[in-house]
C-alpha positions as CSV (number, residue, x, y, z in Angstrom):
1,X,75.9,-27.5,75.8
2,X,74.4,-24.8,77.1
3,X,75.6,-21.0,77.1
4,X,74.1,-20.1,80.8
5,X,74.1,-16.7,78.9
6,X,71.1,-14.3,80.1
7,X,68.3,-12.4,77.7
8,X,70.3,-9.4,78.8
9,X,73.8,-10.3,78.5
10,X,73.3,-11.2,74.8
11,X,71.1,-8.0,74.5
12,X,74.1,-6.6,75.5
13,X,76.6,-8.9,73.4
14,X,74.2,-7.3,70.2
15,X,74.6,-3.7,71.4
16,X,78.8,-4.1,71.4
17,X,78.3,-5.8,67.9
18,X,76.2,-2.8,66.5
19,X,78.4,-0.2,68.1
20,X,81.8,-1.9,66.8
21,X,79.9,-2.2,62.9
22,X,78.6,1.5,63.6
23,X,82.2,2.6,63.9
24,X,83.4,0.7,61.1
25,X,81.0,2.1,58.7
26,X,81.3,5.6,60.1
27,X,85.3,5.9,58.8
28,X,85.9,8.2,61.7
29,X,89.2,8.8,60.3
30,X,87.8,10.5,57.2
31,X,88.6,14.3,57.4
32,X,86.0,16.7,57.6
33,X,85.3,19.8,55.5
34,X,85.4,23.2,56.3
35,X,82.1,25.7,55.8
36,X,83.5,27.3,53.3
37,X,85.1,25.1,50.6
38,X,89.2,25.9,50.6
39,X,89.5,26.7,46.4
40,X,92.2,25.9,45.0
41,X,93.6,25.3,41.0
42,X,92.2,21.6,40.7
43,X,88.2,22.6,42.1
44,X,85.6,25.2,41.1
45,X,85.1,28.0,42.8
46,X,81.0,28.9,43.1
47,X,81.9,32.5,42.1
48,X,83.1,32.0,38.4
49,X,81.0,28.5,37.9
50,X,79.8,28.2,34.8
51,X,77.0,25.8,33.3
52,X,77.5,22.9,30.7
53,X,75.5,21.9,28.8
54,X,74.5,18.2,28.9
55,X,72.2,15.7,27.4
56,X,68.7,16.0,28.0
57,X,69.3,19.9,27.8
58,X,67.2,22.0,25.7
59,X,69.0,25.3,23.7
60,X,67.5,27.6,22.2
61,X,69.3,28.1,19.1
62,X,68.8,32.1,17.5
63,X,70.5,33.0,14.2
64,X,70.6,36.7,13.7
65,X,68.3,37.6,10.6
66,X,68.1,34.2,10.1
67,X,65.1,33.1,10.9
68,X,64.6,29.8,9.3
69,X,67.6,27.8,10.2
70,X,67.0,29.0,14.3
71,X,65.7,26.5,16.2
72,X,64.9,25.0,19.6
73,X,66.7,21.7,20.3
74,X,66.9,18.9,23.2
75,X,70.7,17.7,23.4
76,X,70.3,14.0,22.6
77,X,71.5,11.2,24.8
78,X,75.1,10.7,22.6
79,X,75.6,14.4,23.7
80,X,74.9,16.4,20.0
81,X,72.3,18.4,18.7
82,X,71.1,18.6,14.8
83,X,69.3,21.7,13.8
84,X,69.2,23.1,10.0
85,X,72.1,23.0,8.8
86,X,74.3,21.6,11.3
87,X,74.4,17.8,11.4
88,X,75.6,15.9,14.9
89,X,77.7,19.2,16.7
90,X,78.7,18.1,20.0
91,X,77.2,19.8,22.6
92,X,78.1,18.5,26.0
93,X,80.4,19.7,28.2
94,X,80.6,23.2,26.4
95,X,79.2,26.3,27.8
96,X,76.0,28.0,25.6
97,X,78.7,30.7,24.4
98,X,81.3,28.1,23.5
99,X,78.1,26.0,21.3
100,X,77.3,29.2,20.0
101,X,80.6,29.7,18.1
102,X,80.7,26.1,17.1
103,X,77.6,26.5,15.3
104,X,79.1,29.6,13.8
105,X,82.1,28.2,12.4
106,X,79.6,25.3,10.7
107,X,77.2,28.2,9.4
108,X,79.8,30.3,8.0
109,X,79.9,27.5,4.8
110,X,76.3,28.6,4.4
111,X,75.7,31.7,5.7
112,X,77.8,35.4,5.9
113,X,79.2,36.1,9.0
114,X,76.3,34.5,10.9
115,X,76.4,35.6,14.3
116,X,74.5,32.6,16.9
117,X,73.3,33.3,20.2
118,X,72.5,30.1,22.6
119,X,69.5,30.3,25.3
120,X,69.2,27.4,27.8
121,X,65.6,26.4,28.2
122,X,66.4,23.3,30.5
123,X,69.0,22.5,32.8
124,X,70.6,18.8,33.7
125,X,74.0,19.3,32.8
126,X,76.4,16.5,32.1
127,X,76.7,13.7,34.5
128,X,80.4,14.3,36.0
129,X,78.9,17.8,36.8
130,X,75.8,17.1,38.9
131,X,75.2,16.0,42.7
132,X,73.8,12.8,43.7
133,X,72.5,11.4,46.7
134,X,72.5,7.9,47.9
135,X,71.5,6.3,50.3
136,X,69.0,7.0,53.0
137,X,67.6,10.6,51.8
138,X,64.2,10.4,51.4
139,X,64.2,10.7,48.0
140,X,67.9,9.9,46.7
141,X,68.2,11.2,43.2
142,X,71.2,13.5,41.0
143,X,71.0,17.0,41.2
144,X,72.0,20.0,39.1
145,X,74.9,21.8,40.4
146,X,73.8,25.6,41.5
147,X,76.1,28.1,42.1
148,X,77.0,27.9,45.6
149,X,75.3,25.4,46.6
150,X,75.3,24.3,50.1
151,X,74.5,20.8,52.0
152,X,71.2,22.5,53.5
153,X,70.3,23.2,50.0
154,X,70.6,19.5,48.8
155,X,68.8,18.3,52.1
156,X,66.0,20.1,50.9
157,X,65.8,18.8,47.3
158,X,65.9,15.8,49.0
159,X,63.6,15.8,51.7
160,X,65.6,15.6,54.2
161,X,66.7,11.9,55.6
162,X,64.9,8.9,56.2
163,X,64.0,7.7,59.8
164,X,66.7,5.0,59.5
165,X,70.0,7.1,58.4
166,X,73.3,8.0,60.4
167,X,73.1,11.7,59.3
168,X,76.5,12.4,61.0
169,X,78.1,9.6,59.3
170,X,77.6,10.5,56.1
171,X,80.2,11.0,54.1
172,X,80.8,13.0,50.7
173,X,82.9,11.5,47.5
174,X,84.9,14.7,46.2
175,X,87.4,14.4,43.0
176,X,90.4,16.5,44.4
177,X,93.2,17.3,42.0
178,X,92.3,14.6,39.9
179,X,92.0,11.8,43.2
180,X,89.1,10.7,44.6
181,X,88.6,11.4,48.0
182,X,86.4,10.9,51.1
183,X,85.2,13.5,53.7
184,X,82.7,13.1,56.8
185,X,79.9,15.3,56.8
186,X,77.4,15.8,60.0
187,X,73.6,16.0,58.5
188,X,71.9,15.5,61.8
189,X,74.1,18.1,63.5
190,X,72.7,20.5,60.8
191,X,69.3,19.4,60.8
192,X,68.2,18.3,64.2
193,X,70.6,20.8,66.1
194,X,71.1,23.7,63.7
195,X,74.6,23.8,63.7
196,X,75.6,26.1,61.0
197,X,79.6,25.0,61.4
198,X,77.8,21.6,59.0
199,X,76.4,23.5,56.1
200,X,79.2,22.8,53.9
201,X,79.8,24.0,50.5
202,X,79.2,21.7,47.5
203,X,81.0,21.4,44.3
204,X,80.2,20.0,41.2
205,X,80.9,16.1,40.9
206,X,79.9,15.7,44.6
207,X,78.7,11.9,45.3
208,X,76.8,12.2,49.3
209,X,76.5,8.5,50.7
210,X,74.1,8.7,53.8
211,X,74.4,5.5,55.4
212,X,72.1,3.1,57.3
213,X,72.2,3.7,60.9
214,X,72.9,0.2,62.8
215,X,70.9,1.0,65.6
């Protein structure tokens, strides 16, 4: 039987179908975040970050008056480093002053009182501890954290956002004292309008879902 439904009442019919899924995937109930991140015991404040080491990483190993056993390294995937002397040391997750001593307390069975200073060459750092952006940024990929880092600054590294995202339903996946937990965050406000009040701090761990808008 037929409907006796016009081309523009189920135009219409589609449009209240896209606006209904639109506000479904936009979680409008998620809270929002402030400019300036609220620091607190369980996150990491920007001003006393401090980089880990993770694989991928290269470290430049020097051993004072030791010449031979110093050595420039790439973390390996399993997260340890081998260099003369020193066989499979953990390295990820530690900062370069905290490897440093490790390698010490290995050298001293060789060496007298060897005293090891660590230079990053590269910089990944381990998974937990870098950004990554999915969804419809022009070039989704994981960042290295930066210390303070903002939402403008990932939108660059990005390229901004494709021609088919809901900027201002984005939403960022934070770990908050040991929970993970959603926040909205307005992209197009920020980037088409210049709204400042959006450029929200980022924190190590971030996870930034752009989503697909439905119209």
């Amino acid at each position: 039987m037929h409907s006796g439904r016009t081309p523009l009442s189920r135009i219409a019919l589609a449009a209240a179908i896209g606006t209904t899924l639109a506000g479904c995937a936009g979680s409008p109930d998620l809270p929002t975040l402030p400019t300036t991140a609220n620091y607190g015991s369980s996150t990491t404040d920007p001003a006393k970050y401090q980089y880990l080491i993770g694989p991928g990483d290269s470290v430049q190993i020097f051993v004072w008056r030791n010449p031979e056993v110093s050595q420039s390294v790439t973390v390996r995937p399993d997260g340890k480093i081998t260099t003369p002397l020193v066989e499979d040391l953990p390295a990820t997750g530690k900062t370069p002053t905290q490897l440093a001593r490790d390698i010490e307390k290995v050298l001293e069975t060789y060496i007298r009182q060897p005293i090891v200073t660590v230079i990053m060459g590269g910089f990944g750092g381990p998974y937990s501890e870098q950004i990554r952006v999915v969804g419809e940024a022009a070039r989704p990929q994981a960042l290295p954290y930066r210390e303070k880092m903002t939402l403008l600054d990932v939108m660059i590294q990005v390229g901004g956002l494709t021609q088919f995202a809901s900027g201002n339903q984005a939403k960022i996946v934070r770990l908050v004292d040991g929970q993970q937990k959603q926040f909205v965050v307005r992209i197009d406000d920020l980037l088409k309008d210049g709204d400042i009040t959006a450029n929200i701090d980022m924190l190590p761990g971030d996870v930034l879902i752009v989503p697909e808008s439905w119209l």
